[in-house]
N, C-alpha and C positions, 0 to 999 in steps of 0.2 A: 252380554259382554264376553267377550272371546277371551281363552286362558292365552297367560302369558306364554311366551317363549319359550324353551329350554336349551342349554345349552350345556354344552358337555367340555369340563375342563378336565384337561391330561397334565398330569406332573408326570415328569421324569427324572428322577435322582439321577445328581453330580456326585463327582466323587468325595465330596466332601459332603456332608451335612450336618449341620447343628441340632445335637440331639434334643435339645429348648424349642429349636424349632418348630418339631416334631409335636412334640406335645401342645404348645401355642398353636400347631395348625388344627390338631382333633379339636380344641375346647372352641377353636371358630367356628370350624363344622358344626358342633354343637350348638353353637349360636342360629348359625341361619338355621338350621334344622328347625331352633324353637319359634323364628321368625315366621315360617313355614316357606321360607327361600330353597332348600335344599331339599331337594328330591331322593335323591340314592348317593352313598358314596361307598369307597372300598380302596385298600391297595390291590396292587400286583400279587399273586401267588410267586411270583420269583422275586418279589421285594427291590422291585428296579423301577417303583413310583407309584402312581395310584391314577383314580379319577373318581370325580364326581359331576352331579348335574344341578344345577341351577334354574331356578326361572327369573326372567330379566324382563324387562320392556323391549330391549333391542341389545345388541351387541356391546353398543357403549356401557350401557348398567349393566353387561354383565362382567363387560371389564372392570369396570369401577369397583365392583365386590372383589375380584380377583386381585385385584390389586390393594384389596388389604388383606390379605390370606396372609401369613409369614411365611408360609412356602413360597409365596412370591416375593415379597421384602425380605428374605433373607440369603435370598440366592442361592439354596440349595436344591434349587429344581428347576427345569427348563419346565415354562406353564405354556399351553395351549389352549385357545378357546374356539370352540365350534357349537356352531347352531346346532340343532338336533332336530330332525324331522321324525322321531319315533313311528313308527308303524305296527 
């Protein structure tokens, strides 16, 4: 069986952001982390958003996790999702 997918989601901080939010998105991280869904994550060293990585079956289930991030339901980040062909 071949490993799943990876995909690489980009936040971008808006000018607003919910400091709750912030905290609700580490303790999800920490969820899939314990899943073993999450592969790497980190902010920006200029604090202008973060990214992490993901493994999915396809694009749709990686959306579907992403879309319970509270960085994503809360609107303080513009989210991006990309496949990752690591090398």
């Amino acid at each position: 069986m071949s490993p799943k997918p990876v995909y690489l989601v980009l936040l971008k901080r808006r000018p607003v952001v919910d400091p709750a939010a912030i905290e609700a998105h580490r303790a999800f991280l920490e969820a899939l982390r314990a899943q073993g869904v999450l592969e790497r994550s980190g902010p920006f060293a200029d604090k202008s958003g973060g990214a992490y990585l993901i493994h999915a079956d396809d694009h749709a289930a990686a959306q579907a996790i992403v879309d319970r991030d509270p960085a994503s339901t809360s609107g303080g980040w513009d989210v991006t999702i990309h496949e990752w062909q690591a090398r």
